[in-house]
N, C-alpha and C positions, 0 to 999 in steps of 0.2 A: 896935808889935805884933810880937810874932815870927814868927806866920806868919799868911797869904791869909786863915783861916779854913777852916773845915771839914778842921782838920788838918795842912794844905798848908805847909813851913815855906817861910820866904824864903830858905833858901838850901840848899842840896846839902847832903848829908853829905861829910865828906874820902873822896874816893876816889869816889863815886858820879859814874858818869859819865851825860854828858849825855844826851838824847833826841834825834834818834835812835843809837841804841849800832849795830845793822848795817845794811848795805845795805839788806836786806830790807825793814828796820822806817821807810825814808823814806816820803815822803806819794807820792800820786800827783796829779798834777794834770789834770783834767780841763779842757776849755776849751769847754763849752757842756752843755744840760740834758743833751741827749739822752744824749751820752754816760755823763752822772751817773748819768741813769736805768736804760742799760744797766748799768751795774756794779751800782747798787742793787737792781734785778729780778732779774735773770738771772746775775751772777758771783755767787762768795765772796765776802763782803767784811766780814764777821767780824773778821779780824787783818790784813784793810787798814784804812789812813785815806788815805780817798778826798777829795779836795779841789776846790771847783768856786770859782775865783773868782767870790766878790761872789753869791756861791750864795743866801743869805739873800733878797735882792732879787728875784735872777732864779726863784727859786723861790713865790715869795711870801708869804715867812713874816715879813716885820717883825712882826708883831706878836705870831707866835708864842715871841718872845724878850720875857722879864720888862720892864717900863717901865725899874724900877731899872737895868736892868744895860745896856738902849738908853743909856740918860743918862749912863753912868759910863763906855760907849765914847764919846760924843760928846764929854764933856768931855775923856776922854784924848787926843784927837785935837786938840781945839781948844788942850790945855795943846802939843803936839807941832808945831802952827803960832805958837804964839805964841812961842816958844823959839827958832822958825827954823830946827827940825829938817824937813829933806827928806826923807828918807828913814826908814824905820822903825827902831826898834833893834837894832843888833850884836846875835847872838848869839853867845856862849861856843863854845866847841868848835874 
């Protein structure tokens, strides 16, 4: 396939650089609800991407994520143990 679907090709244009392009535009990381919740209530958070590990769980949404796409994370993960990768993959940049 050439690209993800929904558009998305598999690979950059020449010259299109990577995400994040400036400081600005990195994640921010949160490390517990509360603080999620604060940015979500009460900041802007519009043209941030606010990140809460493992936020899914601790929020309780499994299941508000499609079955399909739970399944096609497990098995990525399980193909990413099976290989004997530690760690997640390199990104570009």
């Amino acid at each position: 396939a050439s690209d993800f679907g929904f558009g998305q090709p598999m690979t950059l244009p020449k010259g299109e650089p990577l995400w994040p392009i400036r400081e600005d535009q990195k994640p921010q990381v949160v490390h517990n609800v509360a603080e999620f919740l604060e940015v979500l209530l009460f900041q802007t958070h519009l043209d941030r991407v606010v990140v809460l590990p493992d936020g899914v769980r601790l929020l309780g949404q499994q299941l508000g994520i499609p079955a399909v796409l739970r399944q096609a994370c497990a098995a990525s993960g399980e193909a990413r143990r099976r290989r004997g990768a530690t760690s997640e993959p390199a990104m570009r940049g």
